[in-house]
GUDRENSE-265611 format. One line per field, with one value per residue (C-alpha): x negated, y negated, z negated; residue number from 1; residue in three letters. Coordinates in nm, 4 decimals, decimal comma, padded with zeros to 6 digits. Example, Ala and Ser with C-alpha at 12.3 -4.5 7.8 and 13.67 -1.06 7.14 Angstrom:
<rs>
u = [-01,2300|-01,3670]
v = [00,4500|00,1060]
w = [-00,7800|-00,7140]
pos = [1|2]
code = [ALA|SER]
</rs>
This chain:
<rs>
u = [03,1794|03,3380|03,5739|03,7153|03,6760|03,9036|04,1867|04,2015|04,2244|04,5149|04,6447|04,6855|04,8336|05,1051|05,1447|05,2597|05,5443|05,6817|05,9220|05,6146|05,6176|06,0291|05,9863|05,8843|05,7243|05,5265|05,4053|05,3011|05,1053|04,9249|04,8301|04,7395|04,5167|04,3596|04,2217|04,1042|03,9326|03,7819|03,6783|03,5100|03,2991|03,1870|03,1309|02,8794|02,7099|02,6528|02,5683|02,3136|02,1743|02,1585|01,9177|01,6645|01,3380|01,4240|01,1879|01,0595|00,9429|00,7390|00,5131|00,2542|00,1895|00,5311|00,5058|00,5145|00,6236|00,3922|00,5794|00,6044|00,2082|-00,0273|-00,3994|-00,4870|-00,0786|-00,0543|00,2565|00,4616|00,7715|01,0097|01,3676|01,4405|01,3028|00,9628|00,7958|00,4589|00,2692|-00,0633|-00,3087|-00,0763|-00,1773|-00,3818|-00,6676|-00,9593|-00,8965|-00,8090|-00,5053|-00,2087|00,1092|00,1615|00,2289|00,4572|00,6852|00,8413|01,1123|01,2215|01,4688|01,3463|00,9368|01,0360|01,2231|01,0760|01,1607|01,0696|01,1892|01,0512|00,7453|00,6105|00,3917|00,4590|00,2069|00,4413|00,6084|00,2607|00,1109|-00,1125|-00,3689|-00,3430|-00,6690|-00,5584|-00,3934|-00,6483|-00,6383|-00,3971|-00,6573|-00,5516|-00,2922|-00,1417|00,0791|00,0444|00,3518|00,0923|00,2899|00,6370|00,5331|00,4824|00,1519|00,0190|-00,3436|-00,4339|-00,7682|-00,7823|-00,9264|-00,8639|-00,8428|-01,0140|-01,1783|-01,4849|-01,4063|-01,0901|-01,0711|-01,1201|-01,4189|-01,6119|-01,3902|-01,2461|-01,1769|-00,9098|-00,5862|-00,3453|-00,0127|00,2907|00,6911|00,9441|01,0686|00,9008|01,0056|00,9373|00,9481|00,5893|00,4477|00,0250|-00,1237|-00,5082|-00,7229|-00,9889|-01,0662|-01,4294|-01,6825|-01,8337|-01,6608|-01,4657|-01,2069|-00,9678|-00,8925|-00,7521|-00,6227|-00,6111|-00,4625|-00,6220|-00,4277|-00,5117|-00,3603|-00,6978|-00,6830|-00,9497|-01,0473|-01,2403|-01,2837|-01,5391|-01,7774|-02,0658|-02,0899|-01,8397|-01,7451|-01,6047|-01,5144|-01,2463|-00,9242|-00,6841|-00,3828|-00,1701|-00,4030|-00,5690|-00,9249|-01,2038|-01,3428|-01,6605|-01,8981|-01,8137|-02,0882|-02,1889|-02,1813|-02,2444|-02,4658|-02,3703|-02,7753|-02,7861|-03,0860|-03,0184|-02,6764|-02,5737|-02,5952|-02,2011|-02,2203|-02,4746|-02,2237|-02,0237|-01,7880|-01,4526|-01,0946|-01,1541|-00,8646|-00,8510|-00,6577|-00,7382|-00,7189|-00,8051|-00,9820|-01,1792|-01,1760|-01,1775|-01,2740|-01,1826|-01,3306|-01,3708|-01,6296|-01,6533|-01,9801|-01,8874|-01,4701|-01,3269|-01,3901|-01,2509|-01,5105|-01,4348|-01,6513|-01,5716|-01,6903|-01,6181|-01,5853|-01,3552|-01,6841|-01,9334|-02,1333|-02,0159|-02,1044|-02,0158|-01,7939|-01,9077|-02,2103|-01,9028|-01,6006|-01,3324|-01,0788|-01,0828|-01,1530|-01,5251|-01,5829|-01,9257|-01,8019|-01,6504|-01,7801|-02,1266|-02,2162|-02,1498|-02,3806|-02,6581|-02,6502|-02,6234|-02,9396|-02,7431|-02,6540|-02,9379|-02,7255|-02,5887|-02,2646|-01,9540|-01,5954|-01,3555|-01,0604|-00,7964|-00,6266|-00,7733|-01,0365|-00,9492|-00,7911|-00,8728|-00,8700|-00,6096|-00,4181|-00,2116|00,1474|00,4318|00,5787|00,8895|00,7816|00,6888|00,3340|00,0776|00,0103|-00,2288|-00,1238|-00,3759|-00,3695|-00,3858|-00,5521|-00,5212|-00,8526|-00,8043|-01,1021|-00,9272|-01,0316|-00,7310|-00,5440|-00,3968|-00,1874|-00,3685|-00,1209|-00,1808|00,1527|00,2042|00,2044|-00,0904|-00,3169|-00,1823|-00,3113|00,0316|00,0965|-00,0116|00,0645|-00,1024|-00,0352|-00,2825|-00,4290|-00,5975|-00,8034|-01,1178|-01,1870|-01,1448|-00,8751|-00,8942|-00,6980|-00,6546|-00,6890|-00,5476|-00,2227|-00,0442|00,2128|00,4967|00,4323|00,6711|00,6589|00,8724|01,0395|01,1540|01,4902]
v = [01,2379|00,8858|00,9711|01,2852|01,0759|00,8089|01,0268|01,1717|00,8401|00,7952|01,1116|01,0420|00,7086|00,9485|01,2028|00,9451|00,8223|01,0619|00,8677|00,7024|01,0271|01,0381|00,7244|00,7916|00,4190|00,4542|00,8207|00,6544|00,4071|00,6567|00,8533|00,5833|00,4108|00,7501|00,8291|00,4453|00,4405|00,7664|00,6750|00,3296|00,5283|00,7541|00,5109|00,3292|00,6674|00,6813|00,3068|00,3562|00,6869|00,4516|00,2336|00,4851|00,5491|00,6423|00,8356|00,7537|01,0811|01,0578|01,3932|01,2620|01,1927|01,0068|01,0078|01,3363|01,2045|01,1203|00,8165|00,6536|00,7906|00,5034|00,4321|00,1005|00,0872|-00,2090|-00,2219|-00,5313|-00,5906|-00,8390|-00,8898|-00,5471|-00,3322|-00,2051|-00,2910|-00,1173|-00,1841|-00,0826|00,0430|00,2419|00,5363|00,5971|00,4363|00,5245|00,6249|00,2710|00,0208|00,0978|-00,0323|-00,3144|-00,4526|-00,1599|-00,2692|00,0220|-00,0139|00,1461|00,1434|00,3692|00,3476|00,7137|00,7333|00,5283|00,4558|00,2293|-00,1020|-00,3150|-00,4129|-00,7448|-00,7712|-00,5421|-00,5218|-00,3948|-00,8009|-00,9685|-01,1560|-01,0126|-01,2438|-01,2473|-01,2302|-01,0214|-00,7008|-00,4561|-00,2544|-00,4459|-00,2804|-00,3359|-00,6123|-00,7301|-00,9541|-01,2028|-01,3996|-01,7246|-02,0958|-01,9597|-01,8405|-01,4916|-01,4925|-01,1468|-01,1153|-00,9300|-00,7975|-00,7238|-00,8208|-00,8977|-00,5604|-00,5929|-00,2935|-00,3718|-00,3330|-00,1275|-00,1343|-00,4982|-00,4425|-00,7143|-00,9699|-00,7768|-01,0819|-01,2227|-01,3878|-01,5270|-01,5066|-01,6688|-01,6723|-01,7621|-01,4383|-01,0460|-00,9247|-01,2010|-01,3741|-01,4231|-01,7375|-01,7540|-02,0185|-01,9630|-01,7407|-01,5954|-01,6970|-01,6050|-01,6249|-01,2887|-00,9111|-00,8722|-00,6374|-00,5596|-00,8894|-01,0274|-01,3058|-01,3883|-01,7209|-01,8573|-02,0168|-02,3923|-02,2794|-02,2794|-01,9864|-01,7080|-01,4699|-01,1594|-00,9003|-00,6541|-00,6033|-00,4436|-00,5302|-00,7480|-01,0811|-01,4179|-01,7751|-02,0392|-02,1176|-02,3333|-02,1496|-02,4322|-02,4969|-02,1496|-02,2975|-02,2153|-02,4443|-02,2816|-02,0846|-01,6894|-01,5535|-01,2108|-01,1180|-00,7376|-00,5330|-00,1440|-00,0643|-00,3284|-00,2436|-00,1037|-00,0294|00,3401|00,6034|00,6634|00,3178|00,3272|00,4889|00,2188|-00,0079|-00,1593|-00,2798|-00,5585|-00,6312|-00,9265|-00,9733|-01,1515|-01,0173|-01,2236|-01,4753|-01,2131|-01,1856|-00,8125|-00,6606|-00,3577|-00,1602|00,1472|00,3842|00,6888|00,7788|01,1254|01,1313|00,7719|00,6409|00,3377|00,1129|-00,2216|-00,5049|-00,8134|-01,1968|-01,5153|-01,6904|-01,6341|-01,6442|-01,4611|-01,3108|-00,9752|-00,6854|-00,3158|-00,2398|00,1169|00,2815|00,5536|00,4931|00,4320|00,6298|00,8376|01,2217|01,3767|01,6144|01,7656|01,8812|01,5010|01,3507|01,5599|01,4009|01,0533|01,1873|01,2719|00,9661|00,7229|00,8737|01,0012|01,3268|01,4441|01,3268|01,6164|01,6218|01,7690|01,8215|01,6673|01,9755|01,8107|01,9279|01,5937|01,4564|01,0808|00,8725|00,4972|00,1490|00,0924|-00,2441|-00,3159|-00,4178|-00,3888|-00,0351|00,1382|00,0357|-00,3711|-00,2822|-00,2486|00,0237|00,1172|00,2480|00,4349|00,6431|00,9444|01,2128|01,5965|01,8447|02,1077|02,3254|02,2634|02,5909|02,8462|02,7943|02,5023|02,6189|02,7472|02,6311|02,2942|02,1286|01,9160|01,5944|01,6843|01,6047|01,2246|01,0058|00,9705|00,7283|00,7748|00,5558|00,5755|00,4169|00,1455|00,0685|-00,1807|-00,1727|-00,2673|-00,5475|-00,3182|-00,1491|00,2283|00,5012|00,8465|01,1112|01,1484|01,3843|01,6253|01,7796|01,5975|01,3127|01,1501|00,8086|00,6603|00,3476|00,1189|-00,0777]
w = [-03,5001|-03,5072|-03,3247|-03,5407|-03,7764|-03,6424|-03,5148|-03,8526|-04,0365|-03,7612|-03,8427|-04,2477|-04,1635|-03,9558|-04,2160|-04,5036|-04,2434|-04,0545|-03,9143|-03,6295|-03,4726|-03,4615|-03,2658|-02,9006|-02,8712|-03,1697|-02,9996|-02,6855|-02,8694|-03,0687|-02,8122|-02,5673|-02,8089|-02,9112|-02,6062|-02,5239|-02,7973|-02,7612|-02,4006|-02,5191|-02,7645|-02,4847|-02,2394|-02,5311|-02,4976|-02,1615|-02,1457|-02,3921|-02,2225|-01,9122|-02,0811|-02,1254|-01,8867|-01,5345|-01,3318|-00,9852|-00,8238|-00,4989|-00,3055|-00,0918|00,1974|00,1955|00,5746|00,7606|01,1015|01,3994|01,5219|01,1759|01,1087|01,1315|00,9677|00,7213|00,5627|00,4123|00,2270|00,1120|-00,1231|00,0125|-00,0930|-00,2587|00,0228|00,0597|00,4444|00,5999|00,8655|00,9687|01,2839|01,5332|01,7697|01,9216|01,7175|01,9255|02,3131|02,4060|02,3888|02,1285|02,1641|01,8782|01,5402|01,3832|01,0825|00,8657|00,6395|00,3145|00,0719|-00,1661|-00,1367|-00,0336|00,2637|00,5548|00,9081|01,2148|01,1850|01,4901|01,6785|01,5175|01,8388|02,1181|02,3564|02,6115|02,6494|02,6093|02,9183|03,1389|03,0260|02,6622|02,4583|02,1926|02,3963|02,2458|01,9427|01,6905|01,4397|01,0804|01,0476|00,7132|00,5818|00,3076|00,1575|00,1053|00,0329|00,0793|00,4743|00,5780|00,7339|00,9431|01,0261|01,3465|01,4599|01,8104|02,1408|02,5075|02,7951|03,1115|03,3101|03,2155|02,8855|02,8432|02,4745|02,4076|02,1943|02,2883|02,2094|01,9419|01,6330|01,4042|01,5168|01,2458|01,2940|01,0647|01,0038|00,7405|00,7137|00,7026|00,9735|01,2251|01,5026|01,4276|01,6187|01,6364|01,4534|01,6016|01,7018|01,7304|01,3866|01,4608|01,7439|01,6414|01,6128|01,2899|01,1874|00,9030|00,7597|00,4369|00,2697|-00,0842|-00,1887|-00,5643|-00,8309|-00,7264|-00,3666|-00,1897|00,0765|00,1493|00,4342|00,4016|00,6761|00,7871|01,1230|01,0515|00,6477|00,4636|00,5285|00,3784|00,4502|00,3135|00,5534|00,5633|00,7069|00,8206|01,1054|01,0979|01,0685|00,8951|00,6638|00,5622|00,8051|00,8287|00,5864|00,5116|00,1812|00,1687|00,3534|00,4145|00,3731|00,0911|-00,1624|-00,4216|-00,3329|-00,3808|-00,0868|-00,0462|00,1296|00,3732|00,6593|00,6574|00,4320|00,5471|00,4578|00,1798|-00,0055|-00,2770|-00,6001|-00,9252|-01,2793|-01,6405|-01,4455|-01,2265|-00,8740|-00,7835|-00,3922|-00,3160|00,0227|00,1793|00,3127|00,5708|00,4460|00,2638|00,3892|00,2827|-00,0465|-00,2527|-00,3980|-00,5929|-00,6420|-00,9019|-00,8935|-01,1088|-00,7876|-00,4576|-00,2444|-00,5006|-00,5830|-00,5669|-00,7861|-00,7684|-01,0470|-01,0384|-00,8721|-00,7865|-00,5998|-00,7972|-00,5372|-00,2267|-00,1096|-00,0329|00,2676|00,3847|00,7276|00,7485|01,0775|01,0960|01,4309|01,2856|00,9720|01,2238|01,4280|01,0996|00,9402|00,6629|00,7082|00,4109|00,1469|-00,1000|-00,2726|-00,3631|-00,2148|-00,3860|-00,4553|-00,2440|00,1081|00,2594|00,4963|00,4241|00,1591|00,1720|00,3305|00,0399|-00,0119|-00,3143|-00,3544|-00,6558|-00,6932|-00,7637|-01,2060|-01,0991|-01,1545|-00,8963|-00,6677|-00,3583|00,0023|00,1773|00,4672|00,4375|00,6568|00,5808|00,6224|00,8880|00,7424|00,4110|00,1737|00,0204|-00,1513|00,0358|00,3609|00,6320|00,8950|01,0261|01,1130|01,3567|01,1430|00,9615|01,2998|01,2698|00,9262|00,7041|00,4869|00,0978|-00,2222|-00,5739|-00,8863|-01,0192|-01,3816|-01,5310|-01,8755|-02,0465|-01,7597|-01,3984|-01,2158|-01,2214|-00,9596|-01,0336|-00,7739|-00,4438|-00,5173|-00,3143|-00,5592|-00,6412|-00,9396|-01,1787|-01,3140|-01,6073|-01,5548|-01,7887|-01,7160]
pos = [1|2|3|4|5|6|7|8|9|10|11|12|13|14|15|16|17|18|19|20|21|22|23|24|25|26|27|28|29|30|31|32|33|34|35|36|37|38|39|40|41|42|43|44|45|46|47|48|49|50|51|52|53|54|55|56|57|58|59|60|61|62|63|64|65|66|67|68|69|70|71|72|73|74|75|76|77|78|79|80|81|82|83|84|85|86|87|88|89|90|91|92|93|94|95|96|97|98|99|100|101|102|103|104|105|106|107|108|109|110|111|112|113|114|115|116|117|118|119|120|121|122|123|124|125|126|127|128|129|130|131|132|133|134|135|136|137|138|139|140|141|142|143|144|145|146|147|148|149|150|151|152|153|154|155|156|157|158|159|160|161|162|163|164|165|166|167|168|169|170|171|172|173|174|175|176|177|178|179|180|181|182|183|184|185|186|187|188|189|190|191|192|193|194|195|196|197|198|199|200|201|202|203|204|205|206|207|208|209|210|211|212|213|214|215|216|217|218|219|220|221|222|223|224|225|226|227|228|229|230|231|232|233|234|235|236|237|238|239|240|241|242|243|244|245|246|247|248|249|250|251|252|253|254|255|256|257|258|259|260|261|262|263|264|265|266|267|268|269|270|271|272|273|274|275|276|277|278|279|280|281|282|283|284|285|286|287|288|289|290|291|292|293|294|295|296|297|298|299|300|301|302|303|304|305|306|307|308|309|310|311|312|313|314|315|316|317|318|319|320|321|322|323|324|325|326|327|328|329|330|331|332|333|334|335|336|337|338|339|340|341|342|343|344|345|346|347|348|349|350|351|352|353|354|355|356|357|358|359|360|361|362|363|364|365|366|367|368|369|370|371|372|373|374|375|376|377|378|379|380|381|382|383|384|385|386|387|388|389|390|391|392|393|394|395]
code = [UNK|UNK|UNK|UNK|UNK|UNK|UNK|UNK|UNK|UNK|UNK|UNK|UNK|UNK|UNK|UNK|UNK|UNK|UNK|UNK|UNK|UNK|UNK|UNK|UNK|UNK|UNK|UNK|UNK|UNK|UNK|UNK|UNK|UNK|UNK|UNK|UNK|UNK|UNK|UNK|UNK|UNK|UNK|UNK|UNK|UNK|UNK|UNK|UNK|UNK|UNK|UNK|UNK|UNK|UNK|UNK|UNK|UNK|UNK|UNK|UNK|UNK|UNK|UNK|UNK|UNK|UNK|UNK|UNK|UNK|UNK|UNK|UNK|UNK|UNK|UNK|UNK|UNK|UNK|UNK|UNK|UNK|UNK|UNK|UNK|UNK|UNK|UNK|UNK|UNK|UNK|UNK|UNK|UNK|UNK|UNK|UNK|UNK|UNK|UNK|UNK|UNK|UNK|UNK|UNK|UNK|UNK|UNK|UNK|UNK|UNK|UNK|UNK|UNK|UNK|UNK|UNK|UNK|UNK|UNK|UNK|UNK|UNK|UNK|UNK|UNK|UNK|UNK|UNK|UNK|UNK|UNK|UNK|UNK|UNK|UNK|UNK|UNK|UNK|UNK|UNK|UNK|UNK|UNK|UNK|UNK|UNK|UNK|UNK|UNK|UNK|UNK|UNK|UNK|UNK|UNK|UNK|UNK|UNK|UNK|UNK|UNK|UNK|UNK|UNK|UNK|UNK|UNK|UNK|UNK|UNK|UNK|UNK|UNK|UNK|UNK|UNK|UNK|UNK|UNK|UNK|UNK|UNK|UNK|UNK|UNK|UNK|UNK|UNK|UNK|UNK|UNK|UNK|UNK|UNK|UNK|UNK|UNK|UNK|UNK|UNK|UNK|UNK|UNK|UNK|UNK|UNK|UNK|UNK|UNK|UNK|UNK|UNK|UNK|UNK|UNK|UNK|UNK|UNK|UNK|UNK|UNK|UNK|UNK|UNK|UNK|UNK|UNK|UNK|UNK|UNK|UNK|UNK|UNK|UNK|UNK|UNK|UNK|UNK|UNK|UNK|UNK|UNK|UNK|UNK|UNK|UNK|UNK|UNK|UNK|UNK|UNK|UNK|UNK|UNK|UNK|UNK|UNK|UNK|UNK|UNK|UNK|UNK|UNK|UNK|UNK|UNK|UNK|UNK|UNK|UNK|UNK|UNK|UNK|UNK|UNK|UNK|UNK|UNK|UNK|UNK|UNK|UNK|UNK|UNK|UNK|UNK|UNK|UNK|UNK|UNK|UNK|UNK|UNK|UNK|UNK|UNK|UNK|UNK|UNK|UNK|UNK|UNK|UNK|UNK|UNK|UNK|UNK|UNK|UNK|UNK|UNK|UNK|UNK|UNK|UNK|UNK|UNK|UNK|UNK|UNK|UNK|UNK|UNK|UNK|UNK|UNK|UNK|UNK|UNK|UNK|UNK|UNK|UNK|UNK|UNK|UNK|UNK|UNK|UNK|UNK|UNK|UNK|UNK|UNK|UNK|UNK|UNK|UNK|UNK|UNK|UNK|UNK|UNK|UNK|UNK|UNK|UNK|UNK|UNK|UNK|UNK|UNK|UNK|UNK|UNK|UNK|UNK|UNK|UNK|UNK|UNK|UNK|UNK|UNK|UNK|UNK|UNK|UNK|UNK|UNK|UNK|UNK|UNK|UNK|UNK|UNK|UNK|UNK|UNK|UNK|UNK|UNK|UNK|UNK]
</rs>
């Protein structure tokens, strides 16, 4: 409308001397300045369409590929791009082959970046050529620093597990070389470890073996400076039933002066639980006597359900095409707020109306990311999805 409005004011200005348009300069100019004019009105419209929300639009799993599918993603943002890593194939026959490190752009489109260890160029006689269960990466003090949880190979035991413990690792940059700073970090079996650095710069370590662990570090020298203590029982009383399988995967992050756990459990699928403090090293209390996250399954592991004593409990499957959802860590999304990876396992007995054919991805875990909220004093996670979502994003 400005603009007809404009070209007409032009065009009155014309009409009272009609010698402008005899004048081929004076036509040039006209014109010329006409369409600027016009095009630096439009541009302010697209400009100011440009401000408005964007839209981030994501389907999980976001990984449909065995060689990039891994269990426990831990995902980190570093420098504009989005990195993963996590426990690589295969998980349980024996030895896998290292540290992976994905790469993405996007938070959509991933791919293989590089082996942060690869246990292909490791010594013969190096004590942590197991598993490489579970590592993660922490950005602690202006140092990248990558916990490991594995264990040493020998024929009498071919899977490391009885050495199986913590080794901490450390660079100045994401993607390595890392160098090891110590290791084992315990004297006992322990698995999927965490950091957590406070606001006064003191430095934490969680993990799991058996029930849930804690201690204080300092990571310079990779030592402990309080005795590993176990905080949280799997069987604790008066802890609710979903728990008693097993819990796992602590992961550490403080909110309004609260210091907020979350874990995981295979006891009905793999369920997210969350647990809060006033202190880094407790004690810890179940925000909810539910999960706050994570998929349900009856025919989930019946054999593990008989053996654990468990297998009485009743409940209901969750209506999702998945057989695990969990051991979630959080990181900033696509919107700068925060956000969990899981992984993300599909059910083959899923029911119809889901697909009845299984690809050939669907057999490996895949790599799944949620959006996170916070209000009235806890952190809350909708549903596992499987249909594409869209987020708004403010610029």
């Amino acid at each position: 409308m400005k603009i007809v409005l404009s070209i007409k004011k032009y065009l009155r200005v014309i009409k009272s001397n009609q010698n402008i348009m005899r004048n081929p300069f004076f036509l040039f100019i006209f014109i010329f300045s006409t369409a600027s004019f016009a095009q630096k009105v439009t541009a302010g419209k697209e400009t100011k369409t440009g401000t408005a929300s964007k839209v981030f639009k994501y389907t999980n799993p976001m990984t449909r590929d065995s060689v990039l599918s891994m269990r426990d993603y831990m995902i980190v943002k570093s420098d504009g791009k989005w990195y993963a890593t996590g426990t690589s194939n295969p998980v349980w026959t024996g030895p896998n082959p290292g540290v992976k490190l994905l790469v993405s752009d996007d938070l959509v489109n991933w791919k293989f970046h590089s082996y942060l260890i690869d246990a292909a160029k490791l010594p013969k006689d190096c004590p942590y050529n197991g598993r490489f269960w579970a590592p993660e990466i922490h950005l602690i003090q202006h140092k990248y620093y990558l916990t490991v949880n594995s264990g040493k190979v020998t024929k009498e035991d071919p899977k490391g597990m009885s050495t199986h413990s913590i080794w901490l690792f450390s660079s100045d940059k994401i993607t390595g070389p890392y160098k090891l700073v110590n290791g084992p970090l315990t004297n006992q079996y322990n698995n999927d470890s965490t950091l957590f650095e406070d606001d006064n710069g003191d430095t934490y370590l969680y993990c799991s073996g058996n029930g849930l662990f804690q201690a204080k570090i300092d990571l310079k020298s990779g030592r402990l400076t309080t005795p590993i203590e176990k905080f949280l029982d799997k069987r604790k009383p008066g802890y609710p039933d979903w728990m008693i399988g097993g819990i796992e995967g602590p992961f550490v992050i403080k909110k309004e002066g609260i210091y907020f756990m979350f874990f995981s459990s295979w006891t009905r699928g793999y369920e997210v639980g969350l647990l809060k403090s006033k202190s880094p090293l407790g004690p810890w209390e179940l925000v909810s006597r539910e999960p706050i996250f994570g998929t349900r399954k009856k025919g989930y592991r019946p054999e593990m359900a008989v053996s654990g004593g468990y297998d009485q409990l009743q409940f209901t499957d969750t209506q999702d095409p998945y057989q695990e959802t969990g051991h979630n860590a959080l990181f900033e999304g696509p919107d700068g707020n925060l956000w969990t990876s899981c992984h993300y396992f599909m059910y083959e007995k899923r029911p119809y109306p889901y697909s009845q054919t299984f690809e050939p991805w669907e057999k490996f875990p895949q790599m799944g990311i949620e959006p996170v909220e916070y209000a009235n004093g806890r952190f809350y996670i909708n549903p596992p999805t499987w249909t594409e979502q869209i987020i708004s994003i403010k610029n």
